[in-house]
C-alpha positions as CSV (number, residue, x, y, z in Angstrom):
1,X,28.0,41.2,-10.9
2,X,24.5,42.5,-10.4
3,X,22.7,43.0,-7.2
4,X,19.3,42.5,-8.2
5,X,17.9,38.8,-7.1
6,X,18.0,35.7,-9.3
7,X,14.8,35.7,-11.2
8,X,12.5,33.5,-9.4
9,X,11.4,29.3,-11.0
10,X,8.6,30.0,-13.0
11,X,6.8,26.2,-12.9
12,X,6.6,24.6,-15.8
13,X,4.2,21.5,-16.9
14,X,5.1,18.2,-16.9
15,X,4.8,14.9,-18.6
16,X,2.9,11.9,-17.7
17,X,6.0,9.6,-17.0
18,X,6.2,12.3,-13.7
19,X,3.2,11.0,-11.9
20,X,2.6,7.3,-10.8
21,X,-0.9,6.1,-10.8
22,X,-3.9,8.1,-12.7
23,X,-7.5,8.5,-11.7
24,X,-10.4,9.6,-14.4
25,X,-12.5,12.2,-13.2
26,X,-15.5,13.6,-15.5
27,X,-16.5,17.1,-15.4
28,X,-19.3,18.3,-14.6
29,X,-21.7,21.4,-16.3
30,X,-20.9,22.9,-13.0
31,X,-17.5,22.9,-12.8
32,X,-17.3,25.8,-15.9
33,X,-17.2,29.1,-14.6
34,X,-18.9,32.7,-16.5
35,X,-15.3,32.5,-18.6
36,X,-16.3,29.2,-20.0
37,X,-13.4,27.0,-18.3
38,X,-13.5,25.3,-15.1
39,X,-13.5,27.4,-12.0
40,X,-9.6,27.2,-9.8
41,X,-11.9,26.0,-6.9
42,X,-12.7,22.9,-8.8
43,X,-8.9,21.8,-9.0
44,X,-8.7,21.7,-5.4
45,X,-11.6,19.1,-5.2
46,X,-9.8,16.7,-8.1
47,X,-6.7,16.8,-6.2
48,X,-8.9,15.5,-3.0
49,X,-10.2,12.9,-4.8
50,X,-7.4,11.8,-6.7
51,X,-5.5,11.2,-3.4
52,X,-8.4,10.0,-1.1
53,X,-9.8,7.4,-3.7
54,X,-6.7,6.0,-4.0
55,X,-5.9,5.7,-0.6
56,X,-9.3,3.9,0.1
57,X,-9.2,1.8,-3.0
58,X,-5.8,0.2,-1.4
59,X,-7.2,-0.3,1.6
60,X,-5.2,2.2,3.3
61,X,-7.8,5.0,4.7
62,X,-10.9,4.3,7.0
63,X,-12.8,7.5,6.2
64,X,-15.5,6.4,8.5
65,X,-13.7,4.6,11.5
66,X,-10.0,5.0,11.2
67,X,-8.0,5.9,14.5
68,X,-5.8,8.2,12.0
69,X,-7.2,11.0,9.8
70,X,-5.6,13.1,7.2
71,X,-5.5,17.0,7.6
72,X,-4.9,19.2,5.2
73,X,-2.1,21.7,6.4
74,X,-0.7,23.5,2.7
75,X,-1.8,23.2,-0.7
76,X,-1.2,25.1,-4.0
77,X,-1.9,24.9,-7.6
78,X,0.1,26.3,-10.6
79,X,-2.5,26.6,-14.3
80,X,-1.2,26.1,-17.7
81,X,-4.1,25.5,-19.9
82,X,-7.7,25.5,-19.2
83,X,-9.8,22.9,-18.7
84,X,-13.8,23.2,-19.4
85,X,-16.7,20.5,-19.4
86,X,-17.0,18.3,-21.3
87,X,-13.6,16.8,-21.0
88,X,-12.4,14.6,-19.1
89,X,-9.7,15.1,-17.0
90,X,-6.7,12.5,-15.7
91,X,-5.2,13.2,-12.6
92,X,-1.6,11.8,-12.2
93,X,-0.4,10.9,-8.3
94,X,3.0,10.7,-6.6
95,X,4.7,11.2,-3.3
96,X,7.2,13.9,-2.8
97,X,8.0,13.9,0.6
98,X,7.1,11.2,3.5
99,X,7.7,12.0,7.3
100,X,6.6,10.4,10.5
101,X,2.9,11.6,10.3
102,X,3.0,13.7,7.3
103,X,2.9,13.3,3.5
104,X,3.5,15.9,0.2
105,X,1.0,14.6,-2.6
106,X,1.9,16.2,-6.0
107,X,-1.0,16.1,-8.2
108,X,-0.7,16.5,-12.2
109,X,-3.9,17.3,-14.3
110,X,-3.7,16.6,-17.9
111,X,-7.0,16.9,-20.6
112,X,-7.3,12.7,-21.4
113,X,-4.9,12.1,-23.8
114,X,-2.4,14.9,-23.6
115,X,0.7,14.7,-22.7
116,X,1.7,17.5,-20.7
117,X,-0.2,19.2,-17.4
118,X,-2.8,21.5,-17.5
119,X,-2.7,22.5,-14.0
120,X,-0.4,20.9,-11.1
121,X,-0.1,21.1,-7.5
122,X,0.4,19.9,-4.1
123,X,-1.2,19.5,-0.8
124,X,0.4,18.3,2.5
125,X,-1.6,16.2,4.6
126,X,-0.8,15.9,8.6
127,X,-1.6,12.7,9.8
128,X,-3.7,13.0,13.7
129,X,-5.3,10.8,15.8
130,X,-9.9,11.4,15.1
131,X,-10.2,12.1,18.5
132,X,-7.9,14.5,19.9
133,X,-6.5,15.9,16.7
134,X,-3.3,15.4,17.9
135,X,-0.3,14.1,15.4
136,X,0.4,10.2,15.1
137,X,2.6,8.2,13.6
138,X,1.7,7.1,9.9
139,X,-0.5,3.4,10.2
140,X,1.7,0.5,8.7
141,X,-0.4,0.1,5.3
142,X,-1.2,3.8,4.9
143,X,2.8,4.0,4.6
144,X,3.0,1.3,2.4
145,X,0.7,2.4,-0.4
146,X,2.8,5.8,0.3
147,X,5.8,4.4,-0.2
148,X,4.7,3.0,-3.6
149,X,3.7,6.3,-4.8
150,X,7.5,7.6,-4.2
């Protein structure tokens, strides 16, 4: 028996059947970096959109008069093959974990057309009232469209 500690998960990417709904996003000239790929910076943005865009298109976010508002609390990204304009980029959605006034979104980037990620990640978003900032239950349809992304 050895004492030294189990070698620790090394993420791996993952297929398209993992994700439920996809969003298109085009690059952008800016989005390369001086090492002719797109900067890590840029990842965080698609996984914004990917979730928000949904969330309005279903009619489940108010970004401009909503009593709740999403807050980002955690996020993190793991890279497994570049991505660099001019592709295109699809950005696969699903729900890991839903609480009373929180959510886990699990983003998967893939080049258009290939099977496997380029880049994944989460964010958590805290759920608070505009206002006071304050937690709040999830709204009715915001968990709905949630629950359809489990």
């Amino acid at each position: 028996m050895s004492d030294s500690p189990a070698a620790p998960h090394r993420p791996q990417p993952e297929p398209r059947s993992a994700y439920k709904v996809f969003r298109t996003i085009s690059t952008r000239w800016m989005d390369n970096d001086v090492y002719g790929h797109v900067n890590n910076v840029v990842y965080y943005s698609w996984f914004d959109t990917a979730v928000n865009a949904h969330l309005i298109e279903r009619g489940a976010l108010d970004i401009e008069g909503g009593g709740a508002i999403g807050l980002v609390i955690e996020t993190q990204c793991n890279y497994f093959a570049p991505l660099a304009f001019p592709q295109t980029v699809e950005a696969g959605l699903r729900v890991a974990r839903l609480g009373g006034s929180s959510v886990r979104y699990e983003v998967g980037l893939f080049a258009a057309g290939q099977p496997s990620t380029a880049a994944k990640g989460h964010f958590v978003h805290v759920y608070v009232d505009r206002a006071t900032r304050r937690p709040v239950p999830l709204p009715d349809r915001l968990r709905s469209v949630l629950e359809e992304l489990q």
